[in-house]
LUMKELO-829207 format. One line per 2 residues: number of its first residue (from 1); their letters; for each residue y, z, x of N, C-alpha, C. Coordinates in steps of 0.02 Angstrom, whole numbers. Example, Ala and Ser with C-alpha at 12.3 -4.5 7.8 and 13.67 -1.06 7.14 Angstrom:
# LUMKELO-829207
1) AS) -284:390:660:-225:390:615:-165:390:660; -112:354:642:-53:357:684:2:394:645
END
This chain:
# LUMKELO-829207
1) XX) 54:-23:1057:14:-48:1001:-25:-110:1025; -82:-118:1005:-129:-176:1051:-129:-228:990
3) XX) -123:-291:1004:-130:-358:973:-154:-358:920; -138:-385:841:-187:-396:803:-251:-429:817
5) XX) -310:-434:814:-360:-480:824:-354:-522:812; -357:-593:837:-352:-665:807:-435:-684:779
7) XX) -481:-652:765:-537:-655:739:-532:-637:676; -497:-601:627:-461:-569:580:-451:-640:531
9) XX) -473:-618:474:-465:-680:431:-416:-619:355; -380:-653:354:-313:-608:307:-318:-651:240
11) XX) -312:-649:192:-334:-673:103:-305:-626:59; -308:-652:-7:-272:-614:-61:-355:-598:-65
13) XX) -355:-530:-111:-396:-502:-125:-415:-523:-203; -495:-522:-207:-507:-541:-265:-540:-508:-315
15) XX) -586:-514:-386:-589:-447:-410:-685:-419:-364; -718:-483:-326:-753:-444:-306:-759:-420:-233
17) XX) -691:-417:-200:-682:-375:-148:-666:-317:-169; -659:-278:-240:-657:-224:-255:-710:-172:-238
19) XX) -763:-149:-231:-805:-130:-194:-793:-100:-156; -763:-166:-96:-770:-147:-7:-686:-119:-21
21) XX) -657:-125:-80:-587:-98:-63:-580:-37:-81; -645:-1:-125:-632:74:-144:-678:105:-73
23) XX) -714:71:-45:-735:129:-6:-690:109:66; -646:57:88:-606:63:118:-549:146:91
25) XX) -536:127:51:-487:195:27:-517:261:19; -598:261:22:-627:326:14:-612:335:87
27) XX) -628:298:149:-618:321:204:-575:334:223; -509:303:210:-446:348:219:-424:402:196
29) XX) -439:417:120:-451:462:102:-472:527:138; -540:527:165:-563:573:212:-510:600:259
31) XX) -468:564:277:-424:604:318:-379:626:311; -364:634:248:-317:674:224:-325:753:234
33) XX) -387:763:241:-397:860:250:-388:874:310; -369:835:360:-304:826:416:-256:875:393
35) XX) -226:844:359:-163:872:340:-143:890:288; -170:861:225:-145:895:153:-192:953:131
37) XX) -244:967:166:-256:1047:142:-304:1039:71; -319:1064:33:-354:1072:-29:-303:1017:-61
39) XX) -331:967:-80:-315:911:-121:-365:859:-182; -351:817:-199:-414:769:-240:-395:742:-243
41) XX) -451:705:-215:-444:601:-203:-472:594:-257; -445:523:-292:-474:483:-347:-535:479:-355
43) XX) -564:484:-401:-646:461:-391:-657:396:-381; -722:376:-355:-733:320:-357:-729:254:-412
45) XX) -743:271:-477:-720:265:-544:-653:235:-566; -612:296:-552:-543:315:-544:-505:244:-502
47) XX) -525:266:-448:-510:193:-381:-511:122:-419; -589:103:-431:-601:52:-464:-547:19:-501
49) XX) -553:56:-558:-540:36:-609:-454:20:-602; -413:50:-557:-333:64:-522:-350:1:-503
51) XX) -393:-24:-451:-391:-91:-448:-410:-151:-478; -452:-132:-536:-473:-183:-567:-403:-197:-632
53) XX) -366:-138:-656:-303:-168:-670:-227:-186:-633; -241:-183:-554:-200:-215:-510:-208:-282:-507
55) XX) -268:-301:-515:-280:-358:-468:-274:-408:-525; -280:-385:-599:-280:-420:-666:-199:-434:-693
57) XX) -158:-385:-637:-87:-403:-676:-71:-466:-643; -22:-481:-691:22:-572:-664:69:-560:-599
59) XX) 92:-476:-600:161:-471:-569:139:-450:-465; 58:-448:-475:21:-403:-438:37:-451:-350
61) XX) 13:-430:-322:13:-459:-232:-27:-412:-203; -106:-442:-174:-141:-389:-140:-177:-451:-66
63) XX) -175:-407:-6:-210:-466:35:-248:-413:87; -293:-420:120:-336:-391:147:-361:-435:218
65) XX) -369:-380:260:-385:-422:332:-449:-392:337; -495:-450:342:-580:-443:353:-592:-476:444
67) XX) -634:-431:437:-662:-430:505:-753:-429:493; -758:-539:518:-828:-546:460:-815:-535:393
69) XX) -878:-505:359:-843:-485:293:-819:-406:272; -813:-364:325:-793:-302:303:-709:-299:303
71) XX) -696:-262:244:-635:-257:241:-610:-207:263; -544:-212:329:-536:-156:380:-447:-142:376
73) XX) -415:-195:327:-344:-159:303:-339:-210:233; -284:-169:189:-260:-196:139:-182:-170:139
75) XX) -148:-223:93:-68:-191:95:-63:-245:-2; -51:-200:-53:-50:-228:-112:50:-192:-158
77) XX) 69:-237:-184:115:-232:-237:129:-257:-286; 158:-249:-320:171:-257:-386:253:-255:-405
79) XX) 260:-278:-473:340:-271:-496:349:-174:-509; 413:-152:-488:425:-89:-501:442:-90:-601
81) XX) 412:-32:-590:416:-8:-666:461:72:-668; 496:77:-744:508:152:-745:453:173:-776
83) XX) 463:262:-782:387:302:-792:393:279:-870; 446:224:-933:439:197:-981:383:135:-976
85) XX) 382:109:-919:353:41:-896:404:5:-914; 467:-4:-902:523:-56:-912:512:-66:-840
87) XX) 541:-118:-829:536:-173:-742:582:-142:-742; 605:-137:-689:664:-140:-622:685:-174:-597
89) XX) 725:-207:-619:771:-266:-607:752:-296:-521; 727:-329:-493:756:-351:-422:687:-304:-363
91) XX) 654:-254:-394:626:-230:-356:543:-213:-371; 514:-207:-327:433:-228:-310:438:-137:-264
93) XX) 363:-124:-282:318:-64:-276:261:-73:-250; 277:-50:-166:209:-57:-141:168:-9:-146
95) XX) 109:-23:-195:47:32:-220:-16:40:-168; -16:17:-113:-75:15:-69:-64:-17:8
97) XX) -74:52:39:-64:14:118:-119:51:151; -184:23:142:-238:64:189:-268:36:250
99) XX) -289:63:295:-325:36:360:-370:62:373; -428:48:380:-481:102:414:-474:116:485
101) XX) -466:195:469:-459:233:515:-492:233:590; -528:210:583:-580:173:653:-507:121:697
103) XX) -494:112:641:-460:22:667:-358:43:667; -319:114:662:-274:106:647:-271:110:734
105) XX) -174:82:739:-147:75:789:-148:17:805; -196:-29:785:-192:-103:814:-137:-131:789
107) XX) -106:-131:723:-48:-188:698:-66:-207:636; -138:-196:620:-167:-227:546:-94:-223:494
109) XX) -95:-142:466:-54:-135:420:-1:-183:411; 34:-162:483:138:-175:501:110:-252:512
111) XX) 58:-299:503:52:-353:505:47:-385:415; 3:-333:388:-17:-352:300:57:-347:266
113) XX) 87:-278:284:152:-288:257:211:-320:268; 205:-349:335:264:-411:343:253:-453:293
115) XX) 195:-480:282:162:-524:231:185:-510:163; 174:-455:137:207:-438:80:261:-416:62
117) XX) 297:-411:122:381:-396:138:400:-472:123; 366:-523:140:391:-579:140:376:-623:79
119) XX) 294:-612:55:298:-623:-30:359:-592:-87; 392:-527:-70:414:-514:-98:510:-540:-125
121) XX) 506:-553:-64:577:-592:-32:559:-652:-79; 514:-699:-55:502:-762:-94:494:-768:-179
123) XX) 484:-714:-193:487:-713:-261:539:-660:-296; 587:-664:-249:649:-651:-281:683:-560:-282
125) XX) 621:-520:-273:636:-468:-243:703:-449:-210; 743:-384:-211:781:-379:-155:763:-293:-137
127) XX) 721:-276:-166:718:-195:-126:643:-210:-140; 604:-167:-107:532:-122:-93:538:-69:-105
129) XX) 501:-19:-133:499:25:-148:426:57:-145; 405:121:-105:316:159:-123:352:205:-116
131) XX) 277:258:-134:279:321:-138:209:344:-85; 232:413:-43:195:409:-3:195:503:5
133) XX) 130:541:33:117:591:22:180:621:52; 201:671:36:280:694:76:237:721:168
135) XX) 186:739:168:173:776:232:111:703:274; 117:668:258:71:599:251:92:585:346
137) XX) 39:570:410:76:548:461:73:485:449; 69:431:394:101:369:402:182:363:383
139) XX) 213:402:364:290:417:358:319:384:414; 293:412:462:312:406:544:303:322:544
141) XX) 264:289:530:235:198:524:284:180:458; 322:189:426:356:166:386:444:170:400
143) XX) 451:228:450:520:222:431:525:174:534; 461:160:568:478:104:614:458:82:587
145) XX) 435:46:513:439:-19:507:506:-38:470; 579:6:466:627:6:427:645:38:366
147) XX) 582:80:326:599:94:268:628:171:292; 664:201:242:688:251:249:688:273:172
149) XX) 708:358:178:689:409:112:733:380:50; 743:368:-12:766:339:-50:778:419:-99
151) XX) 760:467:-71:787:528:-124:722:531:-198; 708:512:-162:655:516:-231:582:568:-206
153) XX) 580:619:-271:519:653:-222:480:684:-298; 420:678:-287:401:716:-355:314:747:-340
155) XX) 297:809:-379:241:830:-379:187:790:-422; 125:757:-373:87:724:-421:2:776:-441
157) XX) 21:807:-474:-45:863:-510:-124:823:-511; -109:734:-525:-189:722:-505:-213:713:-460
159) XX) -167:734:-389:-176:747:-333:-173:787:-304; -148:831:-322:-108:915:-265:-65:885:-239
161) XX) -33:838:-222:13:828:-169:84:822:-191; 133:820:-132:201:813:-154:208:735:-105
163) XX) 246:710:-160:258:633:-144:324:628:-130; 351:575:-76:418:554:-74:444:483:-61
165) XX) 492:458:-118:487:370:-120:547:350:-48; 518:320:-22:542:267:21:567:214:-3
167) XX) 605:181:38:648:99:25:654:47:73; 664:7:53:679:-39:91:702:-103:85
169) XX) 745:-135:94:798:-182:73:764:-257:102; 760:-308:67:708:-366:97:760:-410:101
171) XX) 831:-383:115:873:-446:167:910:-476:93; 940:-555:111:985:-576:61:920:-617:26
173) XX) 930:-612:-31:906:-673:-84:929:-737:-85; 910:-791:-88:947:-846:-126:955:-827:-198
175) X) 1005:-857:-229:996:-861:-304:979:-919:-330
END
């Protein structure tokens, strides 16, 4: 794996890096017909608006590594919810880990999410939790970065895809 760039300027994301953050995800997107076959990506719309009420919640954590001003990874979470929207005691849901595809292999990501492995710790967190396409090759980048299958797997219809939740334990808490 080659060095993060030290030219790389890393920031929380704000509501008008939204933009450069849906067509970052349109481009990852694209490569999904790699491997998931007949599927549907969010619309652009769709995207937006997912982030324009991410970035508006209190419970939210999003940071992005720009290179100049293009944005070339993001890694974003939030407090876990049930499908009631009741919290989850102790645990945080990472909703966004993208890189442009030009740029994966360098470290961006496994660099954004130490970051938010470590916001999450600091604010009291003790598990992580995403959901990630079940046939997805970033699976392979998650369980070396530690997370492993948590048994959780479900069909998401506004996607075609089959999803499966991952975990990961963010060490001891203080109380």
């Amino acid at each position: 794996m080659n060095p993060v760039p030290v030219e790389l300027e890393t920031r929380d994301l704000k509501p008008a890096d939204i933009p450069e953050v849906v067509a970052l995800v349109s481009r990852c997107d694209e490569t999904y017909a790699e491997w998931a076959g007949a599927w549907t990506p969010p619309s652009e719309s769709e995207e937006t608006d997912r982030w324009e009420l991410l970035l508006a919640r209190p419970d939210s954590w999003a940071r992005g590594a720009f290179e100049g001003s293009a944005l070339i990874s993001t890694v974003a979470w939030r407090r876990a919810e049930e499908e009631s929207g009741a919290p989850v005691p102790g645990v945080a849901h990472v909703v966004s880990v993208f890189t442009d595809p030009a740029r994966w292999g360098e470290g961006l990501a496994a660099r954004l999410l130490d970051d938010a492995e470590e916001a999450m710790q600091a604010q009291g967190y003790r598990i992580a939790r995403l959901w990630t396409p079940r046939d997805a090759p970033a699976r392979e980048f998650y369980v070396r970065r530690g997370w492993t299958l948590d048994g959780r797997a479900k069909w998401e219809p506004k996607f075609s895809l089959h999803l499966v939740g991952y975990e990961k334990s963010l060490g001891r808490v203080n109380p």
